[in-house]
CHARMM-style PDB file with segment names, atoms N, HN, CA, C and O in Angstrom:
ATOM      1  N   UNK     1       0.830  -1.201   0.000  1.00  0.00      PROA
ATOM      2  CA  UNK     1       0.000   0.000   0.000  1.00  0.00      PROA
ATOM      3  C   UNK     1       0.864   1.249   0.000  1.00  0.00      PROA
ATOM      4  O   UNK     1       0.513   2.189  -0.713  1.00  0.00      PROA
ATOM      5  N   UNK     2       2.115   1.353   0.840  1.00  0.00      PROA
ATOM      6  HN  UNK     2       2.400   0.589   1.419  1.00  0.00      PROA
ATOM      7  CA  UNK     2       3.004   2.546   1.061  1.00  0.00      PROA
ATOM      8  C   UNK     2       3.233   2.122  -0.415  1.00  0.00      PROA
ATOM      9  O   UNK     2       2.101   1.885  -0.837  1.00  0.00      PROA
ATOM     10  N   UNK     3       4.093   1.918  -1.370  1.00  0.00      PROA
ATOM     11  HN  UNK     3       5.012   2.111  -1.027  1.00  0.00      PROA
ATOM     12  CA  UNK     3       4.674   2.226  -2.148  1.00  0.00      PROA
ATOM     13  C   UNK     3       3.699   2.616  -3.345  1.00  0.00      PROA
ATOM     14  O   UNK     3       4.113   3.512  -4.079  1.00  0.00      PROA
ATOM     15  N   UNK     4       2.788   2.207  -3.558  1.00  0.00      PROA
ATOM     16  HN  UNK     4       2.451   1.479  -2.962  1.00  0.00      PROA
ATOM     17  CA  UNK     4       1.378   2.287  -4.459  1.00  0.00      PROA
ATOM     18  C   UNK     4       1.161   4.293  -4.075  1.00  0.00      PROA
ATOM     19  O   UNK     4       1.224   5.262  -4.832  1.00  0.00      PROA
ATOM     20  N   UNK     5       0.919   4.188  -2.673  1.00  0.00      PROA
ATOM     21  HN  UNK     5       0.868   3.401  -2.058  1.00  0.00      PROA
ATOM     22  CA  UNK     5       1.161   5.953  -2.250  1.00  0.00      PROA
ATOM     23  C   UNK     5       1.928   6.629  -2.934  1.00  0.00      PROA
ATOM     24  O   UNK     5       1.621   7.623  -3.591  1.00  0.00      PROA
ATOM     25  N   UNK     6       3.267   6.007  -2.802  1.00  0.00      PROA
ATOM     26  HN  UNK     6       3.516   5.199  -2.269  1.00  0.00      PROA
ATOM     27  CA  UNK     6       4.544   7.380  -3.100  1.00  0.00      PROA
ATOM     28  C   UNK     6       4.654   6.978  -4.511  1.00  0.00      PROA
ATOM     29  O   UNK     6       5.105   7.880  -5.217  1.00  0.00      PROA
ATOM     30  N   UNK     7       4.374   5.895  -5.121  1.00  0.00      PROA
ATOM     31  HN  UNK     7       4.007   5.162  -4.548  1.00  0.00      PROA
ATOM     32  CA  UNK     7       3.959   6.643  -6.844  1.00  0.00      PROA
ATOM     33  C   UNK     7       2.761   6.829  -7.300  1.00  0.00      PROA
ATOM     34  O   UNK     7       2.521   6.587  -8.483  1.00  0.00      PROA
ATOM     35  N   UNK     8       1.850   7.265  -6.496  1.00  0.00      PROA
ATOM     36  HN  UNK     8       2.045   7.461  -5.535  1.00  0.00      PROA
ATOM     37  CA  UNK     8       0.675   8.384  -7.071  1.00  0.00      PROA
ATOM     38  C   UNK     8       1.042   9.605  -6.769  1.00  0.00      PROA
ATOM     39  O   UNK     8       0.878  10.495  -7.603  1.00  0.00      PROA
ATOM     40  N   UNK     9       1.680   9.910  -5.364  1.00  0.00      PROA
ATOM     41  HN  UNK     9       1.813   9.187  -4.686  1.00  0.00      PROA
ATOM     42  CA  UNK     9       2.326  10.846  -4.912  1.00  0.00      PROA
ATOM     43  C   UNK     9       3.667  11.612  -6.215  1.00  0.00      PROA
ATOM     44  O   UNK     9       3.857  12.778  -6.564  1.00  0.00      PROA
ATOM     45  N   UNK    10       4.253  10.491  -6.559  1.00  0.00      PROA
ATOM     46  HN  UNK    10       4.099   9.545  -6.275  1.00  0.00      PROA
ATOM     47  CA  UNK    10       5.229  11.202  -7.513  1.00  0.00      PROA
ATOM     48  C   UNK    10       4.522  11.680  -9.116  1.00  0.00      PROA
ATOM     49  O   UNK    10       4.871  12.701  -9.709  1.00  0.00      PROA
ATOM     50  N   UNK    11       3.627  10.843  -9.556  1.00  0.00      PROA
ATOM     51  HN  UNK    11       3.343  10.015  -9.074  1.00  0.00      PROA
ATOM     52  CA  UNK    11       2.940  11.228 -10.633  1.00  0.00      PROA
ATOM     53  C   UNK    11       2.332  12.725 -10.713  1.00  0.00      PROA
ATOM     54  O   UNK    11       2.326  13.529 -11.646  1.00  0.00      PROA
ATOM     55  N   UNK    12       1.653  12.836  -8.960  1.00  0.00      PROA
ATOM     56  HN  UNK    12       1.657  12.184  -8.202  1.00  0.00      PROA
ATOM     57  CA  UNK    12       0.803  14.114  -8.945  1.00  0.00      PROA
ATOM     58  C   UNK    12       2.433  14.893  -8.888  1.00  0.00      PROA
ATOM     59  O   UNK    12       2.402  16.016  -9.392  1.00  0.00      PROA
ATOM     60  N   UNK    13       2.848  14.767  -8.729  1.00  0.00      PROA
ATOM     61  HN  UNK    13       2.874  13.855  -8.319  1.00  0.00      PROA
ATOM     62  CA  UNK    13       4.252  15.753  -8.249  1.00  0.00      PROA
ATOM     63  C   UNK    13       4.892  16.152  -9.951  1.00  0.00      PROA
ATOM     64  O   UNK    13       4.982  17.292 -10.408  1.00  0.00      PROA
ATOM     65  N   UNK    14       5.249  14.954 -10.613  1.00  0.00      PROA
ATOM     66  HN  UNK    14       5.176  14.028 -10.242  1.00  0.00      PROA
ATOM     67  CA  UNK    14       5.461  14.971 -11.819  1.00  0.00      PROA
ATOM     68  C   UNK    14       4.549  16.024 -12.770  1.00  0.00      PROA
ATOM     69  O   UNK    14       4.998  16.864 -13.550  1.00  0.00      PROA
ATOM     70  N   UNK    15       3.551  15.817 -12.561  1.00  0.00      PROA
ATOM     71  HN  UNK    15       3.187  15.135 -11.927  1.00  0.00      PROA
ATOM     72  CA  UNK    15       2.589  16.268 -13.638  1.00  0.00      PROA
ATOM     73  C   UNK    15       2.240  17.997 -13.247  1.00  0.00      PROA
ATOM     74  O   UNK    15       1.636  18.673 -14.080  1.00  0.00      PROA
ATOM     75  N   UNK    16       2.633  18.537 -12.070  1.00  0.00      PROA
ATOM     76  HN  UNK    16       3.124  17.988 -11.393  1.00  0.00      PROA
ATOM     77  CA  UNK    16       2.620  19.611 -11.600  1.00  0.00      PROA
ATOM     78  C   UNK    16       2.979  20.444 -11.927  1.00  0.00      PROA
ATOM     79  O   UNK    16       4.175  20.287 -12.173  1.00  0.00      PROA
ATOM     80  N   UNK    17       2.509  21.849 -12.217  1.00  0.00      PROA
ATOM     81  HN  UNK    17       1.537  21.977 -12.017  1.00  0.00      PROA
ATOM     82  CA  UNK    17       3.541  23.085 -13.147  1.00  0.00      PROA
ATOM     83  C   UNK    17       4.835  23.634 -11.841  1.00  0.00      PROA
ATOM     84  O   UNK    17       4.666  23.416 -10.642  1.00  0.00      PROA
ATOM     85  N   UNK    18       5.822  24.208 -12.295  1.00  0.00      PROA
ATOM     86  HN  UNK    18       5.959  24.385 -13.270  1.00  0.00      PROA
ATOM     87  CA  UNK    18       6.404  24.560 -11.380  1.00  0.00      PROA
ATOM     88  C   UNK    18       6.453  25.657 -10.133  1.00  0.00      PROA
ATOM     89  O   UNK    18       7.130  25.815  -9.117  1.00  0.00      PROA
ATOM     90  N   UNK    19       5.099  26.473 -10.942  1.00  0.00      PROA
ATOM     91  HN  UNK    19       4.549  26.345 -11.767  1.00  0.00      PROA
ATOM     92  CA  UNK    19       4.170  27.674 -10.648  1.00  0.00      PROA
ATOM     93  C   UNK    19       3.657  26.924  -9.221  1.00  0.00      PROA
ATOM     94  O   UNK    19       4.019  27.272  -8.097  1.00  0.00      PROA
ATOM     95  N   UNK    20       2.790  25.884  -9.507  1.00  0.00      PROA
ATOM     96  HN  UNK    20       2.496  25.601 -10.420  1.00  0.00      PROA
ATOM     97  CA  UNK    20       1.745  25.416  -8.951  1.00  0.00      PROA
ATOM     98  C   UNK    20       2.674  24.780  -7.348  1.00  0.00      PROA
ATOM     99  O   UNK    20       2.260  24.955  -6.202  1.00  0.00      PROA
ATOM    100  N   UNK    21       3.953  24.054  -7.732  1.00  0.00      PROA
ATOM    101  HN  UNK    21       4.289  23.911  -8.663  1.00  0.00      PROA
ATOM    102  CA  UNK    21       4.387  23.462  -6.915  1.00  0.00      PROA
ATOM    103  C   UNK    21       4.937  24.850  -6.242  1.00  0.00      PROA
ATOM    104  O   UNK    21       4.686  24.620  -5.059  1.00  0.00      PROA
ATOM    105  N   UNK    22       5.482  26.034  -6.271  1.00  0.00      PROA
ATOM    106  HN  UNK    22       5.686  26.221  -7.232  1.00  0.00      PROA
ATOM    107  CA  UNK    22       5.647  27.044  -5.403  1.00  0.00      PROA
ATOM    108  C   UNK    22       4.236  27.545  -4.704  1.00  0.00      PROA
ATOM    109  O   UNK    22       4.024  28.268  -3.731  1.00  0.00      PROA
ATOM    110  N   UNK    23       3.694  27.113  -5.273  1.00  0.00      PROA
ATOM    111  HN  UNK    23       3.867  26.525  -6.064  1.00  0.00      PROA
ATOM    112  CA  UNK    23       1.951  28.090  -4.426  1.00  0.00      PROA
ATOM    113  C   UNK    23       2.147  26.935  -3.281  1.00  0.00      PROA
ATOM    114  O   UNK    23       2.774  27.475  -2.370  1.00  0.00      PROA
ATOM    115  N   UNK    24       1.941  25.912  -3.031  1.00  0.00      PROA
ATOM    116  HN  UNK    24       1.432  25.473  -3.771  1.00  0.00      PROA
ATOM    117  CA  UNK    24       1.618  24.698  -2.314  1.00  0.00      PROA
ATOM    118  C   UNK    24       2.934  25.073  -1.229  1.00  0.00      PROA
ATOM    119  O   UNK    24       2.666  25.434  -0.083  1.00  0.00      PROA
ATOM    120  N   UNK    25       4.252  24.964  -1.655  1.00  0.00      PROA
ATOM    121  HN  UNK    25       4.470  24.671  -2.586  1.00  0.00      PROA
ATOM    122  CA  UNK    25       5.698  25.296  -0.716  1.00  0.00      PROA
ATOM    123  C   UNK    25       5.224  26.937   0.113  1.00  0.00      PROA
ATOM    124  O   UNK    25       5.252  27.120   1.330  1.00  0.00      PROA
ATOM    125  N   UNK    26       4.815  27.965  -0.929  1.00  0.00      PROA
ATOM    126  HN  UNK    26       4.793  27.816  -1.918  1.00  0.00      PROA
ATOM    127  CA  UNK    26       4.376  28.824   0.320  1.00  0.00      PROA
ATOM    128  C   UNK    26       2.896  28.711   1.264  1.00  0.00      PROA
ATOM    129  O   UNK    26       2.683  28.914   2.459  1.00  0.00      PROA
ATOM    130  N   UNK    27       2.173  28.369   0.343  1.00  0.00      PROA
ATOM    131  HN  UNK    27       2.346  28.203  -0.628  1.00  0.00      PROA
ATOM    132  CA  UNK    27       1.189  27.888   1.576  1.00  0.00      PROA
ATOM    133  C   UNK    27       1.460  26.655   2.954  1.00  0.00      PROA
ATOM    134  O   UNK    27       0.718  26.570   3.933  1.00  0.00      PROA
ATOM    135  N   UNK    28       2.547  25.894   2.737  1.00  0.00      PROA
ATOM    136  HN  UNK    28       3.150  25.964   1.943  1.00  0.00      PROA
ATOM    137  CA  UNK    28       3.198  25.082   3.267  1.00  0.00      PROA
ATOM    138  C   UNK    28       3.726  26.185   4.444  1.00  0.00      PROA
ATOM    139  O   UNK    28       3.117  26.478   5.473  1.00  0.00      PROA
ATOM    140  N   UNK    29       4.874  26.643   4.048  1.00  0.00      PROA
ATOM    141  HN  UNK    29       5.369  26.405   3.213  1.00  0.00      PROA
ATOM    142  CA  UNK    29       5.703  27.624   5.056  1.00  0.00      PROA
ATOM    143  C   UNK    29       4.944  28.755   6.065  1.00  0.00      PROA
ATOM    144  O   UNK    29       5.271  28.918   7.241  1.00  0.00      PROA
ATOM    145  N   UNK    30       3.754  29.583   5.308  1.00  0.00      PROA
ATOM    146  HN  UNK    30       3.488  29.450   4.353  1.00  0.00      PROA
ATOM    147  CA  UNK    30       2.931  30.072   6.064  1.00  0.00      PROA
ATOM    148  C   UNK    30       2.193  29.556   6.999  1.00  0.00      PROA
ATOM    149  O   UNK    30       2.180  30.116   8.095  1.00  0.00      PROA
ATOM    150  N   UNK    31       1.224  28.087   6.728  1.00  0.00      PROA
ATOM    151  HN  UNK    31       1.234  27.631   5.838  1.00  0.00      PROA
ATOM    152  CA  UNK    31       0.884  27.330   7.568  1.00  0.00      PROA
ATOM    153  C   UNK    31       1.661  26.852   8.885  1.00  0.00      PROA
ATOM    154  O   UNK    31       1.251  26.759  10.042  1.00  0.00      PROA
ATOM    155  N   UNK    32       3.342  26.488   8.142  1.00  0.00      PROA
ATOM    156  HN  UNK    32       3.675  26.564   7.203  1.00  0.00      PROA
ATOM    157  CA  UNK    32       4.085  26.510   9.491  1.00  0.00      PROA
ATOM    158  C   UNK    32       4.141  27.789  10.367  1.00  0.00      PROA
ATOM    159  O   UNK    32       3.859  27.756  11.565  1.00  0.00      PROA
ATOM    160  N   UNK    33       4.483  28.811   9.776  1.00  0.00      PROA
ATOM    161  HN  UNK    33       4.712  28.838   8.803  1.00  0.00      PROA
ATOM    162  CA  UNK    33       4.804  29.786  10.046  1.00  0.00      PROA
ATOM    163  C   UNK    33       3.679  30.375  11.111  1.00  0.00      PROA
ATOM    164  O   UNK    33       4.304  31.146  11.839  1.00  0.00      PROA
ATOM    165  N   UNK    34       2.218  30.345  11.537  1.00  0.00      PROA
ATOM    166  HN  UNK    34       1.709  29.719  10.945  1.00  0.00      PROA
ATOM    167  CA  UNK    34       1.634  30.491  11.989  1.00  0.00      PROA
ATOM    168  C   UNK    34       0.877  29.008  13.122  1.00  0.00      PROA
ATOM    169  O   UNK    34       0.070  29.000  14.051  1.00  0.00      PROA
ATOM    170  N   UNK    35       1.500  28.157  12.554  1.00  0.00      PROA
ATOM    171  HN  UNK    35       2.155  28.162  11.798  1.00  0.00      PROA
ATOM    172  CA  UNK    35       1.159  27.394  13.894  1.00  0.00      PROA
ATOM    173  C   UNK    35       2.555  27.120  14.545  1.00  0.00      PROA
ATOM    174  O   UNK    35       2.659  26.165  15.314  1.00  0.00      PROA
ATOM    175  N   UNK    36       3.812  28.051  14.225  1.00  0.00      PROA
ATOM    176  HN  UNK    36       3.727  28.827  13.600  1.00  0.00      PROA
ATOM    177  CA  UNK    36       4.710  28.364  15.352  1.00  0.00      PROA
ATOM    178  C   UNK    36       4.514  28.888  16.084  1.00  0.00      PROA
ATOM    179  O   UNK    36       4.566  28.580  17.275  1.00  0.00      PROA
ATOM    180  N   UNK    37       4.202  29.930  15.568  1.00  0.00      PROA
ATOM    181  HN  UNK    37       4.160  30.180  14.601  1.00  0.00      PROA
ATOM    182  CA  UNK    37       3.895  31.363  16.403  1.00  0.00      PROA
ATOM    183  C   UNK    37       2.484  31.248  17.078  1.00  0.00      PROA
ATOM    184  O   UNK    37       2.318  32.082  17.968  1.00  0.00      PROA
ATOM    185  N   UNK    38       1.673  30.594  16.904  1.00  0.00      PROA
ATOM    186  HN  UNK    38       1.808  29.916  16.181  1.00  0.00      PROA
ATOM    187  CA  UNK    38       0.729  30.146  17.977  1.00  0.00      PROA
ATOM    188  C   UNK    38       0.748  29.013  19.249  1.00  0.00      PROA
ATOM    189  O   UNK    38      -0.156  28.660  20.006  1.00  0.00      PROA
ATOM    190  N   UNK    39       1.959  28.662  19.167  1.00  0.00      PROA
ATOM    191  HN  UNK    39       2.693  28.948  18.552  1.00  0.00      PROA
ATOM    192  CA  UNK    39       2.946  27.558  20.050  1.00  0.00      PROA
ATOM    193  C   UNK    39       3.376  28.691  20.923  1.00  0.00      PROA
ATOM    194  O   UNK    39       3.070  28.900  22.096  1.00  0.00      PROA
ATOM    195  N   UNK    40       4.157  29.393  20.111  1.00  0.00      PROA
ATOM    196  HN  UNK    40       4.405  29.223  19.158  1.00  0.00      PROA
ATOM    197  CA  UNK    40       5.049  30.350  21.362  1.00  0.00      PROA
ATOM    198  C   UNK    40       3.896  31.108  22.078  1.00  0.00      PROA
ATOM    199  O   UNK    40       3.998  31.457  23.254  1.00  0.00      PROA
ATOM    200  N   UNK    41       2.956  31.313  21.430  1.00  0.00      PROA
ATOM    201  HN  UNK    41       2.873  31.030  20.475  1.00  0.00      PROA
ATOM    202  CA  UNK    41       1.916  32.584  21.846  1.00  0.00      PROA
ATOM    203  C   UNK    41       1.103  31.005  23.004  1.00  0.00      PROA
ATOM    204  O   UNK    41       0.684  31.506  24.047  1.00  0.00      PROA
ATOM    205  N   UNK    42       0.949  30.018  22.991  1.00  0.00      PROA
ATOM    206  HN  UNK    42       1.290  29.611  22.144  1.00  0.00      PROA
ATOM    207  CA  UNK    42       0.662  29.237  24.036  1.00  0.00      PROA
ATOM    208  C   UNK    42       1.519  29.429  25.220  1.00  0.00      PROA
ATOM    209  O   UNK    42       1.100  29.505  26.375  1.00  0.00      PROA
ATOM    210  N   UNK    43       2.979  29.516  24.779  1.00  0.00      PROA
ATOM    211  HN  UNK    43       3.320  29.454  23.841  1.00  0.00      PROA
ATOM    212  CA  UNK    43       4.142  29.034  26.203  1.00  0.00      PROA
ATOM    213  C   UNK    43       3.902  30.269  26.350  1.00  0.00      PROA
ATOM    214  O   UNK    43       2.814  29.924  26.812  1.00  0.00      PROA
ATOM    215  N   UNK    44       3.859  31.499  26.411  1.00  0.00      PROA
ATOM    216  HN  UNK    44       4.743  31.779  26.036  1.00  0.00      PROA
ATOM    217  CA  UNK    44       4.021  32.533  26.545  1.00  0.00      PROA
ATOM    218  C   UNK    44       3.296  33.685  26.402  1.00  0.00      PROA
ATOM    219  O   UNK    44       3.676  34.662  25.757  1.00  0.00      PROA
ATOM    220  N   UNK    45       2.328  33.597  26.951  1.00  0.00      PROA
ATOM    221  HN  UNK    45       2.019  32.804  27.475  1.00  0.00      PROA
ATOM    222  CA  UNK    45       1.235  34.328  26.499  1.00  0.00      PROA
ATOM    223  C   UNK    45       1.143  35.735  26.756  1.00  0.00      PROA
ATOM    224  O   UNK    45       0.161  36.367  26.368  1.00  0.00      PROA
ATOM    225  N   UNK    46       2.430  36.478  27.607  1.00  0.00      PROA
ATOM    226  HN  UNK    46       3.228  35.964  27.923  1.00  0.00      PROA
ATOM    227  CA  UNK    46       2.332  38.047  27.634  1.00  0.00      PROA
ATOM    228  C   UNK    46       3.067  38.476  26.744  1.00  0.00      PROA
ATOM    229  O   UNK    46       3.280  39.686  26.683  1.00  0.00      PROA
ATOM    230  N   UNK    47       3.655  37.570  25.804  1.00  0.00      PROA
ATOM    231  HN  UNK    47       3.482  36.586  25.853  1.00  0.00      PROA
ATOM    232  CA  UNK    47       4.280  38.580  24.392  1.00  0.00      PROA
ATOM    233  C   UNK    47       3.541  39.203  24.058  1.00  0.00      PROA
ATOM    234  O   UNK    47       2.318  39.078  23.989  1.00  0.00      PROA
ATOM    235  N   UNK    48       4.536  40.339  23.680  1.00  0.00      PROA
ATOM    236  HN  UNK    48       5.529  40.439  23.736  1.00  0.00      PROA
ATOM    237  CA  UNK    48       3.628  41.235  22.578  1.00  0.00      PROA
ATOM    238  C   UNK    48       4.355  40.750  21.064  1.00  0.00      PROA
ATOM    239  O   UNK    48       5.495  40.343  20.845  1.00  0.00      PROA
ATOM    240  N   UNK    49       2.971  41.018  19.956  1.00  0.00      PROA
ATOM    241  HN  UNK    49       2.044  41.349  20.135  1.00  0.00      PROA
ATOM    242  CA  UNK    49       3.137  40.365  18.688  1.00  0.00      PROA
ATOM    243  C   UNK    49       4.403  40.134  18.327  1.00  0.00      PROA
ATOM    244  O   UNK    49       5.142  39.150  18.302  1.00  0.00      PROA
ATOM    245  N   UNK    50       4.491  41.384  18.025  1.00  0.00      PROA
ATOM    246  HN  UNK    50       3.891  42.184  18.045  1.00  0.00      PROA
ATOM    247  CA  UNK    50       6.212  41.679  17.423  1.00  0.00      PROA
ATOM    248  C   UNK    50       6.862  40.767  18.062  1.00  0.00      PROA
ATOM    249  O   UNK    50       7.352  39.909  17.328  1.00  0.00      PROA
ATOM    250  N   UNK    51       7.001  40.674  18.928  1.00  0.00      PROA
ATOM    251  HN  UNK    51       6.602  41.371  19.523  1.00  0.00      PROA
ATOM    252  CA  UNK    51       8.014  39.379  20.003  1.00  0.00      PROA
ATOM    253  C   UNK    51       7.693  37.990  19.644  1.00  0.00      PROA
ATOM    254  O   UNK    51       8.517  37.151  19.280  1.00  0.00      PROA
ATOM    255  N   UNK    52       6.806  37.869  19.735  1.00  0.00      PROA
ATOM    256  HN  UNK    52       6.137  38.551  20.031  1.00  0.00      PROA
ATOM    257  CA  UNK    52       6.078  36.628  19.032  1.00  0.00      PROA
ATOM    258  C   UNK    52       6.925  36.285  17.667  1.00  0.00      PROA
ATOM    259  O   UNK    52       7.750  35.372  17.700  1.00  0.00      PROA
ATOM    260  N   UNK    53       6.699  37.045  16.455  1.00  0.00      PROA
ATOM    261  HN  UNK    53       6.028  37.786  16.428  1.00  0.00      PROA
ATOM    262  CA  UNK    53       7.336  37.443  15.128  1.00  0.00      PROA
ATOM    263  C   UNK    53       8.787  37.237  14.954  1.00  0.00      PROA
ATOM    264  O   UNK    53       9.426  36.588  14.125  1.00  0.00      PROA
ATOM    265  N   UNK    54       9.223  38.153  16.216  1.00  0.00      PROA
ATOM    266  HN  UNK    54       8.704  38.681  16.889  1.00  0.00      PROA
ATOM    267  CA  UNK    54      10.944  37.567  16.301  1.00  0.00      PROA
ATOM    268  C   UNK    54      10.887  36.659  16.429  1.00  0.00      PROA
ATOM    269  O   UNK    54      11.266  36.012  15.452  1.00  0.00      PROA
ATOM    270  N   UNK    55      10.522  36.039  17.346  1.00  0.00      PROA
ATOM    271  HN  UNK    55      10.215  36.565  18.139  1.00  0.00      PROA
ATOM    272  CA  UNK    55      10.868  34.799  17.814  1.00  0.00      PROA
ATOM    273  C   UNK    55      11.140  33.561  16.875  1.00  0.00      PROA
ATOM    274  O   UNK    55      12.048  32.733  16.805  1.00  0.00      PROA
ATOM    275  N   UNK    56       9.783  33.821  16.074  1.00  0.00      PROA
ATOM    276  HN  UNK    56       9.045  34.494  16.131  1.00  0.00      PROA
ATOM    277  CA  UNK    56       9.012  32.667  14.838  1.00  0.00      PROA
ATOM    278  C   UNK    56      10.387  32.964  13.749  1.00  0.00      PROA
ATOM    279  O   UNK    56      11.135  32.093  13.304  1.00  0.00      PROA
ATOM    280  N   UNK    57      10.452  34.250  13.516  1.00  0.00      PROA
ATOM    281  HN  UNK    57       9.844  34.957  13.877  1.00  0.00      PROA
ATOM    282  CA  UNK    57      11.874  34.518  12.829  1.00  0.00      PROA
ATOM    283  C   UNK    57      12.906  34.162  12.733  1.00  0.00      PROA
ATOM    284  O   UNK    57      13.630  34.094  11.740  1.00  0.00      PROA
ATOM    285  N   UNK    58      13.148  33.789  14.189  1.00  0.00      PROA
ATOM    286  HN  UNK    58      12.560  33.844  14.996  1.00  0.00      PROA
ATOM    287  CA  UNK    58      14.557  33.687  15.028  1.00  0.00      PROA
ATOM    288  C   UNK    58      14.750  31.976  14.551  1.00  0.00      PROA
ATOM    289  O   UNK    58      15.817  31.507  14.154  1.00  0.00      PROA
ATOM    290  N   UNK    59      13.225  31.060  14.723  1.00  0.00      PROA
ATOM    291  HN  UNK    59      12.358  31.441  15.045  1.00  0.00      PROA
ATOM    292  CA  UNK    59      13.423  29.875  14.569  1.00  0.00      PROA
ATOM    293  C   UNK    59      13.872  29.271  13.560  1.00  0.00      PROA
ATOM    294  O   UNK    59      14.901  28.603  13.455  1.00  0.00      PROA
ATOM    295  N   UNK    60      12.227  29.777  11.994  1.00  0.00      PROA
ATOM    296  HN  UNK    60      11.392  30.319  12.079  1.00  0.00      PROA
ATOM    297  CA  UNK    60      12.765  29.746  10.658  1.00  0.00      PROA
ATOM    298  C   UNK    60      14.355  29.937   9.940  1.00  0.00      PROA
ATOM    299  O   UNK    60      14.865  29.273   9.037  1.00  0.00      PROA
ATOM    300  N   UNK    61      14.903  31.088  10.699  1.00  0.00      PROA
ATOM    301  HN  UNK    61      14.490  31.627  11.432  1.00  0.00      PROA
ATOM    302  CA  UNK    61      16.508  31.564  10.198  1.00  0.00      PROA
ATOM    303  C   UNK    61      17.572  30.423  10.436  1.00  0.00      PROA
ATOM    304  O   UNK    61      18.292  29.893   9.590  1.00  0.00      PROA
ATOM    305  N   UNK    62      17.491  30.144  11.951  1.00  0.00      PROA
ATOM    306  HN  UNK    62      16.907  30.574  12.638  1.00  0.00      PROA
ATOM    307  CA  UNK    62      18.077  28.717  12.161  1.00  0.00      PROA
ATOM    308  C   UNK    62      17.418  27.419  12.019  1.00  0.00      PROA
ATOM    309  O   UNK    62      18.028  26.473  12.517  1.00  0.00      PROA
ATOM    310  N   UNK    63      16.484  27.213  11.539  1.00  0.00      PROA
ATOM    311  HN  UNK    63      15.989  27.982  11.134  1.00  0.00      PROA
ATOM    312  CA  UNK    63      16.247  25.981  11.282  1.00  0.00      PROA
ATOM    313  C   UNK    63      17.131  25.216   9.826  1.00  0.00      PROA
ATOM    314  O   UNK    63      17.595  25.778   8.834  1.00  0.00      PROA
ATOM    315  N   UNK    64      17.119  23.949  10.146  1.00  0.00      PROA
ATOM    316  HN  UNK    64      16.742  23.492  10.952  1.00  0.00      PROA
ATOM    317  CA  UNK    64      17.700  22.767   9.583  1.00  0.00      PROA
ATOM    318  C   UNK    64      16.715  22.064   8.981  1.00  0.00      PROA
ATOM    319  O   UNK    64      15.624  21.691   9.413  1.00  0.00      PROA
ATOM    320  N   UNK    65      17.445  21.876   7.503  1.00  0.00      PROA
ATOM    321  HN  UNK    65      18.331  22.179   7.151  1.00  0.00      PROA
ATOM    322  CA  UNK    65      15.722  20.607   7.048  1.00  0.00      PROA
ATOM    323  C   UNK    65      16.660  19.480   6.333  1.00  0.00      PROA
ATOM    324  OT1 UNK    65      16.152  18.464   5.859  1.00  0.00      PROA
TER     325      UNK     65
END
């Protein structure tokens, strides 16, 4: 069943404009990008935004993928 997945998965990937596959990578990153910053805004709930923003900033800049 997994491998049947990751080649429908590669077909849809294949057949994709390169346009299309950047819309999906930033809606990807924003999605992260806001359920970080609603993590920190959990641990920490007297930030103010901006602080929040660094922070989410601070992570994205050093993160590793």
């Amino acid at each position: 069943m997994h491998d049947d997945a990751v080649a429908i998965q590669t077909r849809l990937l294949q057949a994709m404009s390169a346009e299309r596959k950047l819309e999906i990578a930033a809606q990807l990153r924003e999605t992260a990008w806001a359920l970080k910053a609603m993590g920190i805004r959990m641990v920490d709930s007297g930030l103010a935004e901006d602080e929040v923003q660094t922070r989410v900033r601070q992570i994205f800049v050093n993160a590793r993928s």
